[in-house]
C-alpha positions in Angstrom: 65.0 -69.2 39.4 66.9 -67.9 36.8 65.7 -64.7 37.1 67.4 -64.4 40.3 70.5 -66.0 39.3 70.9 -63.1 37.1 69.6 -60.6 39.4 72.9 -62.1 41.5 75.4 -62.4 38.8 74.0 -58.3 38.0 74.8 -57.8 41.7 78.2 -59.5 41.2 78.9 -57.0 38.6 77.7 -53.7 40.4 80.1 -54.6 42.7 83.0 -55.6 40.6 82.3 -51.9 39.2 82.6 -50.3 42.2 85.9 -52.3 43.2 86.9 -51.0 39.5 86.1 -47.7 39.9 88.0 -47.6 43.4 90.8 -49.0 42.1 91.7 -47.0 39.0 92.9 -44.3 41.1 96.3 -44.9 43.6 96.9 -43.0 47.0 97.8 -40.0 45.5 94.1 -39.9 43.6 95.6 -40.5 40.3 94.6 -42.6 37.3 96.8 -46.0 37.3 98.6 -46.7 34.4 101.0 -44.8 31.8 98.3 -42.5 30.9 95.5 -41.1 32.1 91.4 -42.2 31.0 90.4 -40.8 27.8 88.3 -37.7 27.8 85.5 -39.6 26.7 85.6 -42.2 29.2 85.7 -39.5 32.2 83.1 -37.8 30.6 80.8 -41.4 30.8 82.1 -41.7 34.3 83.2 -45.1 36.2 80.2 -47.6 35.8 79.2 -46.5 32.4 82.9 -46.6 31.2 83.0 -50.3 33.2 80.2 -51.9 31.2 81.0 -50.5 28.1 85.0 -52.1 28.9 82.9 -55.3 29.8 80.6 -55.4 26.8 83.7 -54.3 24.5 85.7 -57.6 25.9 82.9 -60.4 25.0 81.6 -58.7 22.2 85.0 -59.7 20.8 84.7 -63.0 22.0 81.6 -64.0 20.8 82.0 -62.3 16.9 85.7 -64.7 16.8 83.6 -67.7 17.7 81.0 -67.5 15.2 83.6 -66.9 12.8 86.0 -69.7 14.0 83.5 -72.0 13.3 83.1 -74.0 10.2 80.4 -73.3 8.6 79.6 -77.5 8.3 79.1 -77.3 11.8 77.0 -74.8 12.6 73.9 -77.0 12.3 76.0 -79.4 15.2 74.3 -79.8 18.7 75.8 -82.4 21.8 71.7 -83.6 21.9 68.9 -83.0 20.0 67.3 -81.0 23.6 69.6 -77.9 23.2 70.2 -75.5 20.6 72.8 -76.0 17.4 75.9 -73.9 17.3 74.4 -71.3 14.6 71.2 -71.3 17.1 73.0 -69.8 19.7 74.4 -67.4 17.2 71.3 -66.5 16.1 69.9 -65.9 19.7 72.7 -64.4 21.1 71.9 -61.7 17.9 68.7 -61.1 18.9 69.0 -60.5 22.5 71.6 -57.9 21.4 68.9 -55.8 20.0 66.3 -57.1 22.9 68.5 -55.7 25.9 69.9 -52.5 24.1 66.9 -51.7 22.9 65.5 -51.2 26.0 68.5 -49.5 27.6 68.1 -47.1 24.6 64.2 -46.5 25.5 63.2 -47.9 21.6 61.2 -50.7 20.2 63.4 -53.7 19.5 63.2 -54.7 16.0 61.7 -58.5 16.7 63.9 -59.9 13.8 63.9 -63.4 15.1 67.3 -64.2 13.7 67.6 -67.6 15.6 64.4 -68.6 13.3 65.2 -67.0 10.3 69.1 -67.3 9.8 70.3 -70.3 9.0 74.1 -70.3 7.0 77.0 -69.1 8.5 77.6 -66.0 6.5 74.0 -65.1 7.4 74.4 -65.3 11.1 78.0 -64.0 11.0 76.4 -60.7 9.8 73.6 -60.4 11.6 75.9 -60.1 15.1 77.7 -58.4 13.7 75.2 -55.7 13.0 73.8 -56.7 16.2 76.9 -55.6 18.1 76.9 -52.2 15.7 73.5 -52.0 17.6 74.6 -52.4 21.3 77.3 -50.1 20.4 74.9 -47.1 20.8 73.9 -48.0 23.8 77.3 -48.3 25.6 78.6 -45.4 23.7 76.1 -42.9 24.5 75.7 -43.9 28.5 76.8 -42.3 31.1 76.7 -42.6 34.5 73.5 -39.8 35.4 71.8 -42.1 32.7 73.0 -45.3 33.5 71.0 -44.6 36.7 67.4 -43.9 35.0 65.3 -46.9 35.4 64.2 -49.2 33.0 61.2 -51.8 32.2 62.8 -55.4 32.1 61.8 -58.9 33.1 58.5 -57.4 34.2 60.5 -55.4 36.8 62.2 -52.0 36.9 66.1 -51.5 36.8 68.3 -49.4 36.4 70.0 -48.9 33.0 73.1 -49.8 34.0 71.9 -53.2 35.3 69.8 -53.9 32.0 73.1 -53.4 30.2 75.2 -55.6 32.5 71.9 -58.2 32.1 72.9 -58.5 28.6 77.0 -58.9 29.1 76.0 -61.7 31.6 73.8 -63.3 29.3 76.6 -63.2 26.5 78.7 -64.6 29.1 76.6 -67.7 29.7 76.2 -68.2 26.3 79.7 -68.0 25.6 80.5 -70.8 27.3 78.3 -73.0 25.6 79.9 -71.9 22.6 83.2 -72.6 24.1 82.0 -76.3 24.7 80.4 -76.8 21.3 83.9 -76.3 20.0 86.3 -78.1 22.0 84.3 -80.4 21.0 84.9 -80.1 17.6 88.6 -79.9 18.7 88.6 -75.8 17.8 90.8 -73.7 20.1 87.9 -70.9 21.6 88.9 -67.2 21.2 89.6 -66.3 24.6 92.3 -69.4 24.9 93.5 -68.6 22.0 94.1 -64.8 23.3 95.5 -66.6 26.8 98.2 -68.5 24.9 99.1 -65.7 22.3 100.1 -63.2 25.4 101.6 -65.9 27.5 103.8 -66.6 24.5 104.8 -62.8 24.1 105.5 -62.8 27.9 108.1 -65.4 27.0 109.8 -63.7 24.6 110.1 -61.0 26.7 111.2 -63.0 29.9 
């Protein structure tokens, strides 16, 4: 069951990347926007260039929310059948180098950080150098590669899709962060962004 609410939410995002790569252009076939794509980015082409955007967003997100955190609370969990708040951390580390790795066609390096890592200076680093991981992996796609298939969930996929796997999979664990800390009365890092541009709008207005 899960398996195939991921394989939907994947779907989900194939199209959203289509619809993005469709709309970055207006009728006259140009790029939207004050200036054009970087050379970079056209060189990656559209989907490549989408998940990296996508992966660049809640990569973000879920580095601010193991730092916002207090490191007293890291051990806190709403009941004892789900993970702590530095668990999550910990796993969402690990499955950095689990989905990248195979995107990048190398051995993941199995550090079990959710069962080894246990402060929050310790698990603060090892995203972090878990997103320094998945970085290669976005950077270095493009879309002729993107399109090479992949061995994942005992299935094959394209590379692209094993990529988007892992941004869904932050996703859903993002919001259990975001839960963990309202509940500990902490403003989560995308709200946070929300009320800081709505503010700046104001000024402006």
């Amino acid at each position: 069951m899960r398996l195939r609410l991921i394989a939907s939410a994947g779907l989900v995002m194939l199209v959203s990347a289509a619809t993005f790569a469709q709309g970055g252009k207006n009728s006259a076939g140009q790029a939207q926007g004050s200036q054009a794509a970087p050379a970079a980015q056209a060189a990656q082409g559209p989907f490549s260039t989408y998940d990296k955007f996508a992966y660049g967003r809640i990569k973000t997100l879920l580095v601010a929310s193991a730092e916002k955190m207090p490191d007293e609370s890291y051990n806190f969990k709403p009941t004892d059948s789900v993970r702590s708040y530095g668990q999550i951390i910990g796993h969402l580390a690990d499955a950095q180098y689990n989905f990248c790795a195979i995107a990048l066609g190398e051995k993941s390096p199995g550090l079990k950080i959710e069962e080894t890592k246990k402060t929050k200076a310790e698990l603060v680093a090892a995203l972090k150098e878990a997103v320094s991981y998945c970085d290669k992996a976005y950077d270095t796609m493009t879309d002729a590669s993107a399109a090479e298939m992949v061995p994942l969930f005992g299935t094959q996929m394209p590379r692209f899709g094993a990529l988007n796997v892992n941004n869904i999979h932050n996703m859903e664990h993002y919001g259990n962060l975001v839960t963990y800390m309202r509940m500990k009365n902490i403003v989560p890092p995308s709200t946070e962004q929300a009320q800081a541009q709505a503010a700046q709008q104001k000024k402006k207005d």
